[in-house]
C-alpha positions as CSV (number, residue, x, y, z in Angstrom):
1,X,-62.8,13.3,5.3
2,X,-58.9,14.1,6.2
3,X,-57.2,14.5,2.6
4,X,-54.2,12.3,2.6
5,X,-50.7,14.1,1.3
6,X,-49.9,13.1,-1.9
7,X,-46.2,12.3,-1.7
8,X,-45.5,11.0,-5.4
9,X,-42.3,12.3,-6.9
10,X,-44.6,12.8,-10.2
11,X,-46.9,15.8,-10.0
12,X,-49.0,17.2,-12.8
13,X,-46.6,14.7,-15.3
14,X,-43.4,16.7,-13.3
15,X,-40.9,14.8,-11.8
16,X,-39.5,16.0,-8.4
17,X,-36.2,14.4,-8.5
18,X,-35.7,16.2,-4.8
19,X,-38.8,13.3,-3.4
20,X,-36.8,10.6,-4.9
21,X,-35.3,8.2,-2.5
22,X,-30.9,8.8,-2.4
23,X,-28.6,5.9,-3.5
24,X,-27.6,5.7,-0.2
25,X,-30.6,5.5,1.5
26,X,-31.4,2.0,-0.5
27,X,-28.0,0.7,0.2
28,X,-28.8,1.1,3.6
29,X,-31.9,-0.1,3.7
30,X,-30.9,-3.0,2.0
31,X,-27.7,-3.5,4.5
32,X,-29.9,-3.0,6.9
33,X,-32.0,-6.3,5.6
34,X,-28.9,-8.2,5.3
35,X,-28.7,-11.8,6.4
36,X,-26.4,-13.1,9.4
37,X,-23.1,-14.2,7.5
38,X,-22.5,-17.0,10.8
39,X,-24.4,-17.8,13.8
40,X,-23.4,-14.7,15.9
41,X,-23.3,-12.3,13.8
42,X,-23.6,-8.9,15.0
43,X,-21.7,-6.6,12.2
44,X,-22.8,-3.3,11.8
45,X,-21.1,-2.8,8.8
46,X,-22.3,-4.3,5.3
47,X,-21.1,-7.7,4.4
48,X,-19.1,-6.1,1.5
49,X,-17.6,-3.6,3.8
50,X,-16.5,-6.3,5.8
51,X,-14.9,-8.2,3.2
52,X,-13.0,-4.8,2.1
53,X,-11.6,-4.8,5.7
54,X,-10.6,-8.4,6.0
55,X,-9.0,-8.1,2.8
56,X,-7.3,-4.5,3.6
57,X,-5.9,-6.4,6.9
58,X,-4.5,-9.5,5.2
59,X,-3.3,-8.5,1.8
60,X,-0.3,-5.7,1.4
61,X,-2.4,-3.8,-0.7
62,X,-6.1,-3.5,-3.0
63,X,-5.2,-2.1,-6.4
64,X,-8.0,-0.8,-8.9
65,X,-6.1,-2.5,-11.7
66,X,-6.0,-5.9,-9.9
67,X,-8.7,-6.1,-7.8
68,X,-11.4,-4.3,-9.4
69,X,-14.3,-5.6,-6.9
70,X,-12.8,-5.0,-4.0
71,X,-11.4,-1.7,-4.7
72,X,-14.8,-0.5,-5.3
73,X,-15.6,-1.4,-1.8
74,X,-13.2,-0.1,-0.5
75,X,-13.7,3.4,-1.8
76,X,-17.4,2.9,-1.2
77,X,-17.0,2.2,2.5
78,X,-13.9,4.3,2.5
79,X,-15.7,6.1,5.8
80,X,-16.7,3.2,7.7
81,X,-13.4,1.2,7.0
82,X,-11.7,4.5,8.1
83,X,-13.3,4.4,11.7
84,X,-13.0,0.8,12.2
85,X,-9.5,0.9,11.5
86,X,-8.7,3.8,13.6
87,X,-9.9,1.7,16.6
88,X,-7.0,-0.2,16.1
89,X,-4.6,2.2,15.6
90,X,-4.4,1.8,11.5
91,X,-4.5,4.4,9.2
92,X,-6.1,3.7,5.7
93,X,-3.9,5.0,3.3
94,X,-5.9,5.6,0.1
95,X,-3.9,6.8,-3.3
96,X,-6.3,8.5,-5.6
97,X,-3.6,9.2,-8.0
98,X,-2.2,5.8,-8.2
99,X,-5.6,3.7,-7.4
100,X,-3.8,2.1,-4.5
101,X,-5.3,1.3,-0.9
102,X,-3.1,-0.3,2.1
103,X,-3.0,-0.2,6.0
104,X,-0.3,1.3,7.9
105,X,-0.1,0.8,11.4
106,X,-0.4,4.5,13.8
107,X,2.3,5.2,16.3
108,X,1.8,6.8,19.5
109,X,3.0,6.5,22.9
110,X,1.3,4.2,25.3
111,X,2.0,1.7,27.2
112,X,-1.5,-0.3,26.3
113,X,-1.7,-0.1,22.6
114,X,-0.1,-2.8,20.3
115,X,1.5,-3.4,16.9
116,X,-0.9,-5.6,14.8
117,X,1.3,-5.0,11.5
118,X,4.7,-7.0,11.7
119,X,7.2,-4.2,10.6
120,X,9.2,-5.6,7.8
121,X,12.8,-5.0,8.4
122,X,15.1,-4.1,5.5
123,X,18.4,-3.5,5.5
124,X,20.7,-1.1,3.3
125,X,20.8,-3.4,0.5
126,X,16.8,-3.4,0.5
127,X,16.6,0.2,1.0
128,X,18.8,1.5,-1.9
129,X,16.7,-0.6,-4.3
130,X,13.8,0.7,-3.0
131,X,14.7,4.0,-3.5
132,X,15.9,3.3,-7.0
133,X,12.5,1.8,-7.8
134,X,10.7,4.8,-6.4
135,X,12.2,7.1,-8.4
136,X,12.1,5.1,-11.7
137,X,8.4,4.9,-10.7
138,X,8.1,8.7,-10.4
139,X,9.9,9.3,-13.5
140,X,7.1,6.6,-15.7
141,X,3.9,8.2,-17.0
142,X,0.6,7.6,-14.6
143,X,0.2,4.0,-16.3
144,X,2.8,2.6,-18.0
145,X,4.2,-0.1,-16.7
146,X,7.5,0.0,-15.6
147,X,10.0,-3.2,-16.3
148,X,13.3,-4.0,-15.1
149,X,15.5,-6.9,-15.3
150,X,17.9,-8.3,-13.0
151,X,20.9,-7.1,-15.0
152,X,19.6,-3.4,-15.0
153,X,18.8,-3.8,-11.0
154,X,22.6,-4.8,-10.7
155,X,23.9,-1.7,-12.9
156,X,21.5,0.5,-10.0
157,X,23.8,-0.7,-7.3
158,X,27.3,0.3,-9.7
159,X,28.1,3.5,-7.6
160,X,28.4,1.8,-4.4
161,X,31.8,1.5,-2.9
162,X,32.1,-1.2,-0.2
163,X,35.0,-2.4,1.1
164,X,33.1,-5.3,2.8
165,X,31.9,-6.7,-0.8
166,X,35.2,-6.5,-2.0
167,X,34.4,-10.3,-3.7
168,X,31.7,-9.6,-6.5
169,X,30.2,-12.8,-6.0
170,X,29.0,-11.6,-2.5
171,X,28.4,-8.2,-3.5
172,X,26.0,-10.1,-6.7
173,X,24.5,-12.2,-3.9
174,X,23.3,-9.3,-1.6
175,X,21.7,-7.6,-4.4
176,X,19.6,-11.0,-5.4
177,X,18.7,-11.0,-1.7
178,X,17.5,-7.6,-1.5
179,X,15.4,-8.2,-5.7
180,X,14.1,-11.1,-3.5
181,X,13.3,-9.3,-0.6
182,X,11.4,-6.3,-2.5
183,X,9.7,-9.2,-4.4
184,X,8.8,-11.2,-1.2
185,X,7.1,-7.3,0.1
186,X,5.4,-7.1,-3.7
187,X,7.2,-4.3,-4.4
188,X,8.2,-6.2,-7.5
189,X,6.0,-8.8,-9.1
190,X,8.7,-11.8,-10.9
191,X,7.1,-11.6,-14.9
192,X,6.0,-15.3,-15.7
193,X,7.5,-15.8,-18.5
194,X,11.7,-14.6,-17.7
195,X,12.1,-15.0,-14.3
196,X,14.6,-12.8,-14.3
197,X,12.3,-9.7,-15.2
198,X,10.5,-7.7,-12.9
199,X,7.5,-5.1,-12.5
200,X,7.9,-2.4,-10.3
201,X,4.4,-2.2,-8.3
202,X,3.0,1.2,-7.9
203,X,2.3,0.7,-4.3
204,X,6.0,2.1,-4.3
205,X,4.5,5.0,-5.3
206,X,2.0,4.8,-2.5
207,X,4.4,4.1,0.2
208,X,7.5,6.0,-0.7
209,X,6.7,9.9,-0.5
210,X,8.4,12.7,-2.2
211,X,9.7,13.9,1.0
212,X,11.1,10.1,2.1
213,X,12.7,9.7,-1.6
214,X,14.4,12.7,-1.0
215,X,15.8,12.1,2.6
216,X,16.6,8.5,1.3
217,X,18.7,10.4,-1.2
218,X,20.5,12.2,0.7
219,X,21.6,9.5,3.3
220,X,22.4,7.2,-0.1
221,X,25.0,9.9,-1.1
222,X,26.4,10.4,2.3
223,X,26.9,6.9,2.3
224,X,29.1,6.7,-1.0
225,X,30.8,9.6,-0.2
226,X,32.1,7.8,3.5
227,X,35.7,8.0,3.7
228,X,35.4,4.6,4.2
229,X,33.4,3.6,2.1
230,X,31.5,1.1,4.7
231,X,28.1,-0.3,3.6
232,X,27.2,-3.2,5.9
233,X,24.4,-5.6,5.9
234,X,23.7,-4.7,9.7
235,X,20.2,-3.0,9.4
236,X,21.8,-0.8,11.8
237,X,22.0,2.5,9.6
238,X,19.9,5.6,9.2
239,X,18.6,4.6,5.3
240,X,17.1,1.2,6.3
241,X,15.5,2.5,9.5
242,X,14.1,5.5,7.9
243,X,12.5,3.2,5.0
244,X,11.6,0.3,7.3
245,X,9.8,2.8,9.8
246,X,7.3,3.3,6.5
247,X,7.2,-0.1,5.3
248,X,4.6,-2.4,7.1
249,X,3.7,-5.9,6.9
250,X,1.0,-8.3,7.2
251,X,1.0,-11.5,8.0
């Protein structure tokens, strides 16, 4: 009679921990079982990996702080959404530090490939407040949350001398366009209860890098020092192409 091996983890009351199925070999045995989520359905990936991509693709960006469930997809299938994207020229941009995940579109020249993220366009006005969040950001401990009201996003903008705002009221208004435009991008969240209060998002953490903050900088401060102290609402300079070049969209 042919002795059949015995291949229970538990030996002589041992456990061999090394003979225990891996985590990972369930979950994909158990994707593997998964049910068709339409009539069609051909995905290779999990359904929850799916959902992580559609979500990566339609929303700005998955925070651990306010979407718990799918950030843990995310990181989970953090490999597979990596490789999917890539075959549309998107980059996963993952934030360990800040628990921040977003999708930034991959640029390369060819004729064939094509934008699938609307670039957003901001123009200087957008871009200095940007770079005033990013370093208020960077200054904040890991998570506190950072507030700001409209008045203190107005004092931001005190050191710039523009002869084509000359009337306050206009110069005020461009401001309020640009607090909406950051808003309308989430990279501030309007509090409930004062409208006139804001939360700087730590996707501009995410987005804006040392190295960008710093170039930003320097353009700001060339800017100011201009002998003439021009700072249209063109779109048309250095400091709102370098930041818009960054700054990606979905629709």
């Amino acid at each position: 009679m042919t002795d059949t091996p015995d291949l229970s983890p538990v030996k002589d009351g041992v456990i061999d921990f090394d003979a225990l199925p891996s985590i990972d070999a369930v979950e994909r045995t158990t994707d593997q079982r998964r049910a068709p989520r339409f009539d069609g359905d051909v995905s290779e990936l999990p359904d929850r990996a799916c959902w992580a991509l559609q979500h990566l693709l339609s929303r700005r960006y998955v925070s651990k702080d306010n979407h718990s469930e799918l950030w843990a997809w995310v990181t989970r299938y953090r490999t597979e959404l990596t490789v999917r994207l890539s075959e549309l020229d998107m980059r996963l941009c993952i934030s360990d530090d800040h628990d921040i995940a977003y999708v930034e579109q991959a640029d390369y020249e060819s004729q064939w490939r094509r934008r699938l993220l609307r670039r957003e366009t901001l123009n200087t006005y957008d871009s200095i407040l940007a770079l005033h969040l990013a370093k208020l950001m960077r200054a904040a401990a890991r998570d506190e949350n950072v507030l700001i009201s409209r008045d203190e996003i107005h004092e931001l903008f005190a050191g710039v001398n523009n002869d084509t705002d000359r009337d306050t009221a206009s110069f005020d208004k461009r401001i309020d366009n640009a607090i909406e435009r950051l808003t309308d991008i989430e990279m501030l969240a309007r509090n409930r209860e004062d409208e006139d209060s804001f939360t700087i998002s730590p996707v501009v953490n995410a987005i804006m890098t040392a190295s960008m903050i710093t170039e930003l900088q320097q353009q700001f401060e060339q800017l100011k020092r201009a002998a003439n102290g021009t700072l249209d609402d063109s779109g048309d300079t250095d400091l709102s192409e370098r930041l818009s070049d960054d700054v990606d969209a979905h629709g």
